[in-house]
DRENLO-962628 format. One record per residue (C-alpha): residue in three letters; chain; x, y, z. Coordinates in steps of 0.25 Angstrom, whole numbers, m for minus. Layout:
<atoms>
r: ALA c: A x: X y: Y z: Z
...
</atoms>
This chain:
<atoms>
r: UNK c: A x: 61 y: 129 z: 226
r: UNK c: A x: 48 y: 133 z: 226
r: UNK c: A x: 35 y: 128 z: 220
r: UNK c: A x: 33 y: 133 z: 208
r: UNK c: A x: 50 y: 129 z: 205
r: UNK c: A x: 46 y: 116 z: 211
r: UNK c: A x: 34 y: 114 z: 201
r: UNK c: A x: 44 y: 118 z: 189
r: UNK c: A x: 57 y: 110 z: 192
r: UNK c: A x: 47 y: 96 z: 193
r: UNK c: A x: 39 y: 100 z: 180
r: UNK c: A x: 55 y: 102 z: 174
r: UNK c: A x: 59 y: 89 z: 179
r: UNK c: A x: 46 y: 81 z: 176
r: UNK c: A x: 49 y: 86 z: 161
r: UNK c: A x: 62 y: 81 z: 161
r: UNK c: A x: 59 y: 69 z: 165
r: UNK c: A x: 49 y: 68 z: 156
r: UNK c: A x: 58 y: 72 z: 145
r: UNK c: A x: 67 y: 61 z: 150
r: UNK c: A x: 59 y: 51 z: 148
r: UNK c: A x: 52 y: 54 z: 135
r: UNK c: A x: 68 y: 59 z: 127
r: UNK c: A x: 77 y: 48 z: 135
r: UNK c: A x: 68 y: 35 z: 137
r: UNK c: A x: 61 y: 35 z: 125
r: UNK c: A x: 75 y: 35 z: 117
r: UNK c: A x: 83 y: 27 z: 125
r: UNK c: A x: 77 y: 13 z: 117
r: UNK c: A x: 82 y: 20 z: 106
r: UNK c: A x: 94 y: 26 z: 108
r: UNK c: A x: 100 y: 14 z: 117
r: UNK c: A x: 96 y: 6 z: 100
r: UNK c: A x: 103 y: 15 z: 94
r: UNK c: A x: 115 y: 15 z: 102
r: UNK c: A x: 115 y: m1 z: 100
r: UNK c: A x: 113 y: 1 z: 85
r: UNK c: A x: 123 y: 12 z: 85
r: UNK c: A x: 113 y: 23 z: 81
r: UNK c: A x: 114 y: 36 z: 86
r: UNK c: A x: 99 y: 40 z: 83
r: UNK c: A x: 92 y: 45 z: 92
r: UNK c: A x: 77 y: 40 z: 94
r: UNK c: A x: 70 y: 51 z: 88
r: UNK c: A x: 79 y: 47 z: 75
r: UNK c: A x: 78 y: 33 z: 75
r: UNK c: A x: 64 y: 23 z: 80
r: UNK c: A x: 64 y: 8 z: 80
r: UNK c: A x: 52 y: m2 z: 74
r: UNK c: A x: 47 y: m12 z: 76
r: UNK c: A x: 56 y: m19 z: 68
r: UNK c: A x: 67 y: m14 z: 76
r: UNK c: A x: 72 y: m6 z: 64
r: UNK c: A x: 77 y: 7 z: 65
r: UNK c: A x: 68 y: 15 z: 61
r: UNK c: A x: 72 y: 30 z: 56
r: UNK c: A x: 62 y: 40 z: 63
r: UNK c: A x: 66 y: 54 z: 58
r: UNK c: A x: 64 y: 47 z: 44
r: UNK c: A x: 55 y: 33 z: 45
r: UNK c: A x: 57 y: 32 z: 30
r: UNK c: A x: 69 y: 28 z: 29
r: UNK c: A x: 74 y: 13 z: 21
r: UNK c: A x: 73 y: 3 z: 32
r: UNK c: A x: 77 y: m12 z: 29
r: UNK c: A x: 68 y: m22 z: 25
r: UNK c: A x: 66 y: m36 z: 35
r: UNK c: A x: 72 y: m44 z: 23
r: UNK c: A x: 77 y: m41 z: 8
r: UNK c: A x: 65 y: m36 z: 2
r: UNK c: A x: 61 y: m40 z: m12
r: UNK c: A x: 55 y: m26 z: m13
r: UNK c: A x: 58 y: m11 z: m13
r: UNK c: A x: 45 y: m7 z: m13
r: UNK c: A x: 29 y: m10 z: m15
r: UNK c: A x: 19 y: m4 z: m28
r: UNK c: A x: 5 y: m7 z: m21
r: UNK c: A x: m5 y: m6 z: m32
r: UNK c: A x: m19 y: m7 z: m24
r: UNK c: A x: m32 y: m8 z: m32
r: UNK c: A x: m43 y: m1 z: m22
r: UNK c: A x: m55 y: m7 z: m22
r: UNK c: A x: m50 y: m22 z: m26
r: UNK c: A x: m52 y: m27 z: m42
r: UNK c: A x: m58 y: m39 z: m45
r: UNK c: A x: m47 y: m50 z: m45
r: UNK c: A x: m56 y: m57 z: m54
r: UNK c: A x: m56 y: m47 z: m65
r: UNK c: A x: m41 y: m45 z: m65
r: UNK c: A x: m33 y: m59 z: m60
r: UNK c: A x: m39 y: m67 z: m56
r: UNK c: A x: m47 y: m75 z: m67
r: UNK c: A x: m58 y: m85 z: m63
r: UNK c: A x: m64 y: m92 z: m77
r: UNK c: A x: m74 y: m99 z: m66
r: UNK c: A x: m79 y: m87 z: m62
r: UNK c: A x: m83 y: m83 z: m76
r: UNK c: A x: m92 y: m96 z: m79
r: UNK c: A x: m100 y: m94 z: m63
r: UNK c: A x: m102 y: m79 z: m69
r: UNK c: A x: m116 y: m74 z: m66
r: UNK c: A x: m120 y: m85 z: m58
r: UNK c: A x: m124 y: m84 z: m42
r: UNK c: A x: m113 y: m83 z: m34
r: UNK c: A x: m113 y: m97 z: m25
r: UNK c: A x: m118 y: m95 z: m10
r: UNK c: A x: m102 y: m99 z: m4
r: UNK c: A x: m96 y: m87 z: m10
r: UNK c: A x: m104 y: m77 z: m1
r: UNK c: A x: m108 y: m86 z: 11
r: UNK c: A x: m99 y: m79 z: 22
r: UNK c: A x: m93 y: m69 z: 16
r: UNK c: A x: m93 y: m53 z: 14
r: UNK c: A x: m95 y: m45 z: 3
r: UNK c: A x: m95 y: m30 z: 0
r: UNK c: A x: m107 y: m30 z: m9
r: UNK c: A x: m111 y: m44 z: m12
r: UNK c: A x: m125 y: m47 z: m8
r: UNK c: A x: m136 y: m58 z: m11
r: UNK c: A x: m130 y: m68 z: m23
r: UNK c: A x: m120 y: m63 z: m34
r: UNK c: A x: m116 y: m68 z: m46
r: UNK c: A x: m104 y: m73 z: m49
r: UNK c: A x: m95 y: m63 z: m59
r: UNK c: A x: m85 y: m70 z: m68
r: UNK c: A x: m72 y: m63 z: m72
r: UNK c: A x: m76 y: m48 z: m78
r: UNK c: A x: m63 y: m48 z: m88
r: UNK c: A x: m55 y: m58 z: m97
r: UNK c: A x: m43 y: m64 z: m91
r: UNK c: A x: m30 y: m68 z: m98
r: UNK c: A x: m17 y: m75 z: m94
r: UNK c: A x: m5 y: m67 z: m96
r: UNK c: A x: 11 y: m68 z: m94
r: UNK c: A x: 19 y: m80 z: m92
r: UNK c: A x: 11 y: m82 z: m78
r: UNK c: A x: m2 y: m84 z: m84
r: UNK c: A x: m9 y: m73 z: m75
r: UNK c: A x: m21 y: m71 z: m77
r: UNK c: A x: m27 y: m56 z: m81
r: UNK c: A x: m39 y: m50 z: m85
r: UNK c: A x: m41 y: m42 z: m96
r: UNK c: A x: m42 y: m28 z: m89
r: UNK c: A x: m29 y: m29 z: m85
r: UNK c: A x: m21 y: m30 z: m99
r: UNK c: A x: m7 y: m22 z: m95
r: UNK c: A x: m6 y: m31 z: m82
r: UNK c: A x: m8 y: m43 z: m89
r: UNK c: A x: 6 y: m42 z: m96
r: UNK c: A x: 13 y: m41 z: m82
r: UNK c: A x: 7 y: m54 z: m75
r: UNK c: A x: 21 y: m59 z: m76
r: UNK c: A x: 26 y: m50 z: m67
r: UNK c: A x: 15 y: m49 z: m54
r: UNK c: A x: 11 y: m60 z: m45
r: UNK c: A x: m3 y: m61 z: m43
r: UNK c: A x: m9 y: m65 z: m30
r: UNK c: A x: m23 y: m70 z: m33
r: UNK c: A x: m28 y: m75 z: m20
r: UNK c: A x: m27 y: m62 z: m12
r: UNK c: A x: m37 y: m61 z: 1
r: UNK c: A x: m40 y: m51 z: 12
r: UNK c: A x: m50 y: m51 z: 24
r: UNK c: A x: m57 y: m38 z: 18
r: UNK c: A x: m68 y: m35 z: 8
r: UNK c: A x: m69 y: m20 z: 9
r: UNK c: A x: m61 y: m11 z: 3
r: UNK c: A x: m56 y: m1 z: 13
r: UNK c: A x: m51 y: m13 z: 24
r: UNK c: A x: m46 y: m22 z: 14
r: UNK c: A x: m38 y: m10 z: 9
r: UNK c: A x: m32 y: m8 z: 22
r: UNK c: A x: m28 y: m22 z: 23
r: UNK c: A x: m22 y: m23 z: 11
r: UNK c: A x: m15 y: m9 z: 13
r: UNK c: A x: m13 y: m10 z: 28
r: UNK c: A x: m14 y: m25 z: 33
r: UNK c: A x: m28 y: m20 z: 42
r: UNK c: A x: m40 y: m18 z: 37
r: UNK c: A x: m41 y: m8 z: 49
r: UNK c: A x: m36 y: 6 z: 48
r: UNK c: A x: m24 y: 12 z: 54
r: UNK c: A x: m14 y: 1 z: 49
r: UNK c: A x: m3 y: 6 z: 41
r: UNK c: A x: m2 y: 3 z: 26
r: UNK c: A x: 8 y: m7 z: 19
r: UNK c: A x: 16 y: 3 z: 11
r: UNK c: A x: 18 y: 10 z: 27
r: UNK c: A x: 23 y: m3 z: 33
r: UNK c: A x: 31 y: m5 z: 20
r: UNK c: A x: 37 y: 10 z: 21
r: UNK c: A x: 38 y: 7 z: 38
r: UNK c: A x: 46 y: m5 z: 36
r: UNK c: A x: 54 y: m1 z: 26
r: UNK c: A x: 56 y: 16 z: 24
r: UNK c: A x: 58 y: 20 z: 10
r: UNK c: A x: 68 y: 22 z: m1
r: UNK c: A x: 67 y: 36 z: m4
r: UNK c: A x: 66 y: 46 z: 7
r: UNK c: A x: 59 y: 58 z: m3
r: UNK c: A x: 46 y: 50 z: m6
r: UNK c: A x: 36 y: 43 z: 4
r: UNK c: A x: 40 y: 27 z: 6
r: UNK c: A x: 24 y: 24 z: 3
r: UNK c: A x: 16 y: 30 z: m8
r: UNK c: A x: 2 y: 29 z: m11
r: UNK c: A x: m4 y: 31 z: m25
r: UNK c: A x: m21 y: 32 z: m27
r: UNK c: A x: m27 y: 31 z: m41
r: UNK c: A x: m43 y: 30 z: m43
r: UNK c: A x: m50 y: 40 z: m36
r: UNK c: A x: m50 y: 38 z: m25
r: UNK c: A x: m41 y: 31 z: m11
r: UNK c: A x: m44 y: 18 z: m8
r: UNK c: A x: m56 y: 14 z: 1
r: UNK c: A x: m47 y: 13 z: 14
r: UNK c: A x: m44 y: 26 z: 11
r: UNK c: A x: m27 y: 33 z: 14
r: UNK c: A x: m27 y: 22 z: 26
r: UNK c: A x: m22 y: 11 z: 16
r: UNK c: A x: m8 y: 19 z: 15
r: UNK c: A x: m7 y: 23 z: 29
r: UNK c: A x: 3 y: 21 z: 40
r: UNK c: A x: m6 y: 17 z: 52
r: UNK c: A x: 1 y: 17 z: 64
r: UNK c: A x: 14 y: 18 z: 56
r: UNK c: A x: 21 y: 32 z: 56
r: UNK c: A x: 15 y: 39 z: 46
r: UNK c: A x: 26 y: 43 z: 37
r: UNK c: A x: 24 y: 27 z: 32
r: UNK c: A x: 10 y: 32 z: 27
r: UNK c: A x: 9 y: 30 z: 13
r: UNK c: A x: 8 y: 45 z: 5
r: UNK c: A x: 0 y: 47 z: m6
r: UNK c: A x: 5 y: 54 z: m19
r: UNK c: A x: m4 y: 58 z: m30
r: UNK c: A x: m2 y: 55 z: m45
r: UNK c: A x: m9 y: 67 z: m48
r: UNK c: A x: m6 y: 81 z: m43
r: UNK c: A x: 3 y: 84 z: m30
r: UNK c: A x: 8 y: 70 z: m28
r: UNK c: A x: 6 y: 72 z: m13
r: UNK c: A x: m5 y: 82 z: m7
r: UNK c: A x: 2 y: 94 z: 1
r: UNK c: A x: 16 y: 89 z: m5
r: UNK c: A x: 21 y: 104 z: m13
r: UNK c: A x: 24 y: 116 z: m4
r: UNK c: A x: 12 y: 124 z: 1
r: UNK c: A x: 12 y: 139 z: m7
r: UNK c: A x: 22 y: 147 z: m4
r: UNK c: A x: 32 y: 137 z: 3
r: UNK c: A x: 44 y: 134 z: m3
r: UNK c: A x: 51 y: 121 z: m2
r: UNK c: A x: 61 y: 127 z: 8
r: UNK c: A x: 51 y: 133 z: 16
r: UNK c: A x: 44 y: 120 z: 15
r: UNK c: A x: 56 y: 112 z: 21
r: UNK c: A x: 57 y: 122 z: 32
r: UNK c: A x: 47 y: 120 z: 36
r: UNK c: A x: 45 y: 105 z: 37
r: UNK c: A x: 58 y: 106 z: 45
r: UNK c: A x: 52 y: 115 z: 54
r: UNK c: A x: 41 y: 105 z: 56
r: UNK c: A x: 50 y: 94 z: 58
r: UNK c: A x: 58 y: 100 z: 69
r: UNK c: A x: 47 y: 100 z: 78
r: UNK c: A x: 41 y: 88 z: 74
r: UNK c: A x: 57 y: 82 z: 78
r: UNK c: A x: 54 y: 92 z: 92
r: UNK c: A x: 42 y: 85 z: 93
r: UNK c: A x: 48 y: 70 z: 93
r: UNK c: A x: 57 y: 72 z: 102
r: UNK c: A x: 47 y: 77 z: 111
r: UNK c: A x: 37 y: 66 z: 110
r: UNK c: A x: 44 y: 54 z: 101
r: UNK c: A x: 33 y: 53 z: 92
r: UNK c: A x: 37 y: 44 z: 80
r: UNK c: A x: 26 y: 50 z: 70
r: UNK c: A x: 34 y: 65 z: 73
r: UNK c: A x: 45 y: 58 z: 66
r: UNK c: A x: 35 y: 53 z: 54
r: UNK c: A x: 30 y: 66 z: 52
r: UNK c: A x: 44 y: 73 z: 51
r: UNK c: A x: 48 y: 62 z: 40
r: UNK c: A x: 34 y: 66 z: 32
r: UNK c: A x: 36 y: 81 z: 33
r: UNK c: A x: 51 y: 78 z: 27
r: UNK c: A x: 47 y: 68 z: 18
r: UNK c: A x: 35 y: 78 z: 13
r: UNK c: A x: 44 y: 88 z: 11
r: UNK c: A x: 53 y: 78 z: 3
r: UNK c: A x: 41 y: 72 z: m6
r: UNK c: A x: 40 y: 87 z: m10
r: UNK c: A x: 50 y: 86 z: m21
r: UNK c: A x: 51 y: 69 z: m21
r: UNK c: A x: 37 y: 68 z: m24
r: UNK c: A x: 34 y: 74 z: m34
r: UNK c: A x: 45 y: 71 z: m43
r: UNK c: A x: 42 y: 56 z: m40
r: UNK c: A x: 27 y: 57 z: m43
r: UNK c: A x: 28 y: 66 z: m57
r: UNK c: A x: 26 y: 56 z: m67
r: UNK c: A x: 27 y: 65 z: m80
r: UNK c: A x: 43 y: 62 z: m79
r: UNK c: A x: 39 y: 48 z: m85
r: UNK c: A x: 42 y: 44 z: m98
r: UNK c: A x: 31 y: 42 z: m108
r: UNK c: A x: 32 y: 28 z: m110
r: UNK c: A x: 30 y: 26 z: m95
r: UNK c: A x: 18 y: 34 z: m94
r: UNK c: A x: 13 y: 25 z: m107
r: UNK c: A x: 17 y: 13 z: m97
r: UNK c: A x: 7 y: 17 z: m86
r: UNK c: A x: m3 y: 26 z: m92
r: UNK c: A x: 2 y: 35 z: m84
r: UNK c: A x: m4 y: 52 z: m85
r: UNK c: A x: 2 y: 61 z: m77
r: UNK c: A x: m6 y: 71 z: m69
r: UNK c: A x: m15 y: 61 z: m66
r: UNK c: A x: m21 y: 51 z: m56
r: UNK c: A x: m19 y: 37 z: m60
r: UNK c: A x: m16 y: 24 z: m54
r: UNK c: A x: m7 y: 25 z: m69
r: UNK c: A x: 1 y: 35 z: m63
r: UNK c: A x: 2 y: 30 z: m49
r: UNK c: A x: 10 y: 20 z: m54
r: UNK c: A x: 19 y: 26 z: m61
r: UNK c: A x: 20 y: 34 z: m50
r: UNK c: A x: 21 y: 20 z: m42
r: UNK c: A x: 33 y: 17 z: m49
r: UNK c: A x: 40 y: 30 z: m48
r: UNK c: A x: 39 y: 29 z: m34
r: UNK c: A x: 44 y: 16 z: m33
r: UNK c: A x: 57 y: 20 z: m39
r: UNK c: A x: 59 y: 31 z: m30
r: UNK c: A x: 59 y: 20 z: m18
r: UNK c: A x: 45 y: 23 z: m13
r: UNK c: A x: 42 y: 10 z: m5
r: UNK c: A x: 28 y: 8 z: m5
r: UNK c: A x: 19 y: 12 z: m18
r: UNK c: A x: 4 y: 12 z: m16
r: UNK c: A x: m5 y: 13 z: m27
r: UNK c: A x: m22 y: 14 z: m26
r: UNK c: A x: m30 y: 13 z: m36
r: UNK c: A x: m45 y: 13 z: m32
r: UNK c: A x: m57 y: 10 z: m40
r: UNK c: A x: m57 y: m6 z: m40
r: UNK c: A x: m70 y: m8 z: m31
r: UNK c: A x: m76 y: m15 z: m43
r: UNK c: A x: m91 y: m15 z: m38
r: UNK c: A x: m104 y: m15 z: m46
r: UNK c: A x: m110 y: m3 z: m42
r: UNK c: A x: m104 y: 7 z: m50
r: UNK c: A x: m97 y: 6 z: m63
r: UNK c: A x: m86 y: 14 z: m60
r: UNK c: A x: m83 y: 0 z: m50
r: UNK c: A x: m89 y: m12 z: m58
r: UNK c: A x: m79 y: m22 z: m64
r: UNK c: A x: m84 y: m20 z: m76
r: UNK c: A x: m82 y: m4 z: m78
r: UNK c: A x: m73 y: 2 z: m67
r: UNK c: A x: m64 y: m10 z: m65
r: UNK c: A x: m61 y: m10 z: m79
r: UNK c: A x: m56 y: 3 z: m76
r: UNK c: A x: m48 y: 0 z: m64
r: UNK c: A x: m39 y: m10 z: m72
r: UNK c: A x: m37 y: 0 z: m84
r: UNK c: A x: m32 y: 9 z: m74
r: UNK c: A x: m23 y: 1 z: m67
r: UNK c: A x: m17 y: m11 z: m81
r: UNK c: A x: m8 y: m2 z: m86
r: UNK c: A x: m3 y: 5 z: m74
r: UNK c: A x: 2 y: m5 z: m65
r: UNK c: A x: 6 y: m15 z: m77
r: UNK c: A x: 15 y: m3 z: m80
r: UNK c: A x: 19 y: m2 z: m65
r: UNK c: A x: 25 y: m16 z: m67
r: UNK c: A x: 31 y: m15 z: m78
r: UNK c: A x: 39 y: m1 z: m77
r: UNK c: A x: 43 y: m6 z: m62
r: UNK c: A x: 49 y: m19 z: m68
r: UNK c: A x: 56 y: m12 z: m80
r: UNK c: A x: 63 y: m3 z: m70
r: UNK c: A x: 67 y: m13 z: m60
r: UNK c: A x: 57 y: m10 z: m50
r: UNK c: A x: 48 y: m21 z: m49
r: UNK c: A x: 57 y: m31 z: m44
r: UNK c: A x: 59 y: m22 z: m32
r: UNK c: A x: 45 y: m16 z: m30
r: UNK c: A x: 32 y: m25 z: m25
r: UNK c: A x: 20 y: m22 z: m33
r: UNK c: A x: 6 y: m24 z: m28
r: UNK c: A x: m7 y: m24 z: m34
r: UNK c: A x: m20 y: m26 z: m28
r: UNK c: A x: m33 y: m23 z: m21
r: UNK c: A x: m40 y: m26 z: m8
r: UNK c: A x: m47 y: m37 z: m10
r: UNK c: A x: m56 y: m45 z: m21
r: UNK c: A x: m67 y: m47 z: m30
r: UNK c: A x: m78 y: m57 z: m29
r: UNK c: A x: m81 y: m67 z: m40
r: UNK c: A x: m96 y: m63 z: m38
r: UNK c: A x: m103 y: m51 z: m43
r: UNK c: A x: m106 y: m40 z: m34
r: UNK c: A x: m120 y: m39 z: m29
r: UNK c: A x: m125 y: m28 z: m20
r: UNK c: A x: m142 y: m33 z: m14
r: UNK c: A x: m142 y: m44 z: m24
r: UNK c: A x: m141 y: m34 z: m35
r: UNK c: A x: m134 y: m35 z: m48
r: UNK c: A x: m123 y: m23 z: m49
r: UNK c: A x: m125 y: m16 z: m62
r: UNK c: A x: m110 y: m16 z: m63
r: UNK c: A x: m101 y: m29 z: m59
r: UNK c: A x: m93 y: m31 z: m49
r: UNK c: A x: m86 y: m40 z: m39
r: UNK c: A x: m86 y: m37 z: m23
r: UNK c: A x: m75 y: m37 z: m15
r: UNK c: A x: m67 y: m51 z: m12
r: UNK c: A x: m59 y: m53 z: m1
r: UNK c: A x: m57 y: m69 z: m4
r: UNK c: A x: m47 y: m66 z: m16
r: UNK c: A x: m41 y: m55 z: m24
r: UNK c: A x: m29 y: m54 z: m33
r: UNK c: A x: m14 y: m45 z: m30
r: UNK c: A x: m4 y: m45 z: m37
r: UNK c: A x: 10 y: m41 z: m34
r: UNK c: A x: 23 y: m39 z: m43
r: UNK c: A x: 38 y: m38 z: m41
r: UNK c: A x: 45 y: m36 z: m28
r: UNK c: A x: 50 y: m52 z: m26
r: UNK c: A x: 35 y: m55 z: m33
r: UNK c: A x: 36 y: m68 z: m41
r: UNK c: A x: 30 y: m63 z: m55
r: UNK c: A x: 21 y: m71 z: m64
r: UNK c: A x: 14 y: m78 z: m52
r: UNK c: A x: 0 y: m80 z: m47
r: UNK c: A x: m2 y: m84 z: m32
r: UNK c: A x: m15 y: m87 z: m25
r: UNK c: A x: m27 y: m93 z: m34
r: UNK c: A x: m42 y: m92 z: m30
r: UNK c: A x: m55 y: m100 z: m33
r: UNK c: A x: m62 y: m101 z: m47
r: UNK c: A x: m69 y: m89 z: m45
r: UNK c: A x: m59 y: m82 z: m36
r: UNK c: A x: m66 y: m83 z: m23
r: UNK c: A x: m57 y: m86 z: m16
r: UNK c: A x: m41 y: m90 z: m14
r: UNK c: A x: m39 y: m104 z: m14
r: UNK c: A x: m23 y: m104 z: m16
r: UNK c: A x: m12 y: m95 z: m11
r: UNK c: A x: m22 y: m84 z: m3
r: UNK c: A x: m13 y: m70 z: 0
r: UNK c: A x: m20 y: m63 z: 10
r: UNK c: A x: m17 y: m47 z: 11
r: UNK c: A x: m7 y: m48 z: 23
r: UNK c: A x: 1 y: m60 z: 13
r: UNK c: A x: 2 y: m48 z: 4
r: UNK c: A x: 7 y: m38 z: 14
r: UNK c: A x: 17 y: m47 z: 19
r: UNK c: A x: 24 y: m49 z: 7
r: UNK c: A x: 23 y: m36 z: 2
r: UNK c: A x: 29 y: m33 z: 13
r: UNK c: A x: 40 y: m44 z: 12
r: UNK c: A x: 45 y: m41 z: m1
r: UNK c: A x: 47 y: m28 z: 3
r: UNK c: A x: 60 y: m35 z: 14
r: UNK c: A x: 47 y: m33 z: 26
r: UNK c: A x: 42 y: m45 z: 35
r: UNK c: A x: 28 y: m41 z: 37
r: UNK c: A x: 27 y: m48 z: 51
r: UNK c: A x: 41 y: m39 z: 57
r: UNK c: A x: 36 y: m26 z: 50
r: UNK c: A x: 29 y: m21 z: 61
r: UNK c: A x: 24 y: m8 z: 69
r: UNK c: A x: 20 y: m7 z: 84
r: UNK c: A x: 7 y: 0 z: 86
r: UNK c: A x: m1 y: 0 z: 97
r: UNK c: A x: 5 y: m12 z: 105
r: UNK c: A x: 8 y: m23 z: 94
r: UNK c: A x: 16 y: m23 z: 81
r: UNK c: A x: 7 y: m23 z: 68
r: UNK c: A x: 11 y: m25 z: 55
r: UNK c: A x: 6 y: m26 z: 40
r: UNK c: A x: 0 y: m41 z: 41
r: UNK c: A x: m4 y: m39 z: 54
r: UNK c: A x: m3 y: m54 z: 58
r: UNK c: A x: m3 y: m60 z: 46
r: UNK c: A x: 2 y: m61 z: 32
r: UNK c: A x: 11 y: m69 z: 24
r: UNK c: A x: 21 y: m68 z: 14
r: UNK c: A x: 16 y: m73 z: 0
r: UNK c: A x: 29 y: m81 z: m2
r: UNK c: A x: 25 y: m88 z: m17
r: UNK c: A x: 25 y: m74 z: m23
r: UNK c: A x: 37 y: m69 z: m19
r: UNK c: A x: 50 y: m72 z: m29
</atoms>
């Protein structure tokens, strides 16, 4: 043999040991579990959790069973970006209204932070009038007039707290457990735990009204470091309901399908080659892509409805609302989708302009959303589908019971800085006792002085009525498992039925 032979039988060889030890020993874990679970799978097919679930690779989104029987299906988040005033809603405070106009006392700010308090405020009595309404007694504000004849059915949690006061952090920690970025969202944790009933639309989907994202921007319906075909996808209520969904010009839809097979079998090339899980993601989204061609659209038309039904939610078709987002919310929740989120920004109800003050843009916050979401309750409830779909409205954080000043200047326009002390949430359906109230704060409502929920208490039990234990739902990442709560949270036990 000589040398030039020589040089080619050792590269031979040194790619086939190579090629032994990347196909045989990285499947052997596998294969010897699915010979004891009697699976014939191989490990490209099938992928193990953290859980110790088997997980389906070649399609992540299918149903996986819940930790325990779940009293929900599936989750309507109703997030109010930019946080309302608590105090003009819920939570009434009569004291407040006689200490109105006064100097805010020294032991309220001593210590603490705020986004645009500076010098002495005054104190800011309660904007609207308050009534008690239902068979709970709940109290509501006048802005708010539809909402207020379905007390009787949500559970209001009126000493909520969080350990941010800016917008984009404390969005992310509601959204994602971290005020941090690159943690994944709670409807991904929610679709990785627990797949999706229908296998034609995405298992999360994320609806914006108001103008604009939120302040922490697409992050808040991310996956992180989980795969991404757990990402949350966005559908518009107005338009193509997803960007770059129809065929381009001149492909057809069998052209289309074609080629997306054509794709996929070089990405499955490609795994087997290098057994990178996110290969097996992006084959799942270009065939779920090419599913949501025909599912989507159909799902997402409103004009099907019946008139009465748009009357319901003031609901017009064509446009973008946070009316038709619910409607659409609904539609989606029938159609299985697992997690539903809903933003509606504009609640940043500051004194410097009047598009944000409590007395001129706020008013038009709540007109937008009373009917809307009172209707979202009731239609859900009249088909059957509130006793197995969690509802969840709220914002980020609070509102102080002092006005806002900026320099020690009176605002032109009133309103209330932001609050991480207390804030309200409320929740509906999904093993939620109705009718209740849980948590009370101070005469002003400064702080929580009774039943405090903090955001990781909310998490966990959204996520234990959905059949998931928030400290086993876990994912390893760079050395350690991490989870929703992170290290904390716990389960708001009084609330649940």
């Amino acid at each position: 043999m000589n040398l030039l032979e020589e040089i080619a039988y050792r590269k031979a060889e040194l790619n086939t040991r190579r090629h032994f030890m990347k196909k045989c020993l990285s499947g052997m874990g596998t294969m010897a579990l699915g010979s004891l679970m009697g699976s014939s799978l191989s490990s490209c097919e099938r992928a193990t959790d953290a859980l110790g679930q088997l997980r389906d690779s070649a399609n992540p989104m299918n149903p996986l069973p819940p930790h325990f029987l779940p009293k929900a299906k599936r989750v309507i988040y109703l997030h109010m970006a930019g946080a309302p005033s608590q105090l003009e809603l819920f939570d009434f405070k009569p004291e407040l209204q006689k200490l109105h106009g006064l100097d805010c006392p020294p032991s309220l700010l001593e210590g603490k932070k705020f986004a645009f308090i500076q010098g002495t405020p005054q104190m800011l009595g309660p904007q609207f009038n308050f009534n008690r309404y239902g068979e709970s007694g709940a109290y509501v504000s006048d802005r708010l007039p539809h909402f207020s004849q379905c007390v009787d059915d949500v559970a209001f949690l009126k000493a909520m707290h969080t350990d941010e006061f800016n917008h984009a952090p404390a969005q992310l920690l509601m959204q994602t457990g971290s005020a941090r970025l690159g943690k994944p969202s709670m409807g991904s944790w929610v679709t990785y735990g627990l797949g999706s009933e229908n296998q034609d639309l995405p298992g999360f989907v994320v609806l914006v009204s108001g103008g604009t994202t939120p302040s922490a921007g697409k992050s808040i319906w991310g996956s992180g470091f989980l795969p991404t075909v757990y990402q949350g996808v966005q559908c518009r209520s107005k338009g193509d309901p997803v960007l770059y969904l129809s065929d381009p010009k001149g492909m057809s839809r069998a052209l289309r399908k074609k080629s997306i097979e054509a794709i996929n079998d070089i990405n499955r090339t490609q795994f087997e080659e290098v057994g990178d899980p996110e290969i097996m993601t992006r084959i799942a989204q270009y065939e779920m892509a090419y599913k949501m061609q025909m599912s989507v659209p159909e799902t997402m038309d409103i004009n099907d409805e019946p008139d009465y039904i748009h009357e319901m939610y003031g609901t017009e078709p064509g446009k973008a609302s946070f009316a038709n987002n619910c409607l659409l919310a609904r539609r989606l929740a029938e159609k299985g989708v697992r997690f539903i989120q809903l933003y509606h920004w504009g609640w940043d109800a500051h004194g410097a302009a009047k598009s944000e003050a409590i007395n001129h843009g706020f008013k038009n916050r709540c007109q937008e959303i009373d009917q809307p979401m009172s209707a979202l309750l009731k239609d859900l409830k009249q088909r059957g589908l509130l006793d197995d779909t969690l509802v969840v409205w709220g914002g980020e954080f609070g509102r102080t019971p002092m006005r806002e000043n900026r320099g020690g200047k009176e605002m032109k326009f009133i309103g209330r800085d932001h609050h991480l002390e207390a804030f309200t949430i409320w929740m509906a359906g999904g093993g939620i006792k109705p009718g209740i109230t849980y948590g009370e704060t101070d005469e002003i409502g400064y702080y929580g002085i009774k039943d405090r929920v903090h955001v990781h208490d909310l998490q966990a039990t959204i996520l234990h009525q959905l059949g998931l234990n928030h400290e086993q739902l876990t994912y390893h990442f760079q050395g350690r498992d991490f989870r929703l709560t992170d290290v904390h949270g716990n389960i708001v036990e009084k609330i649940l039925a």
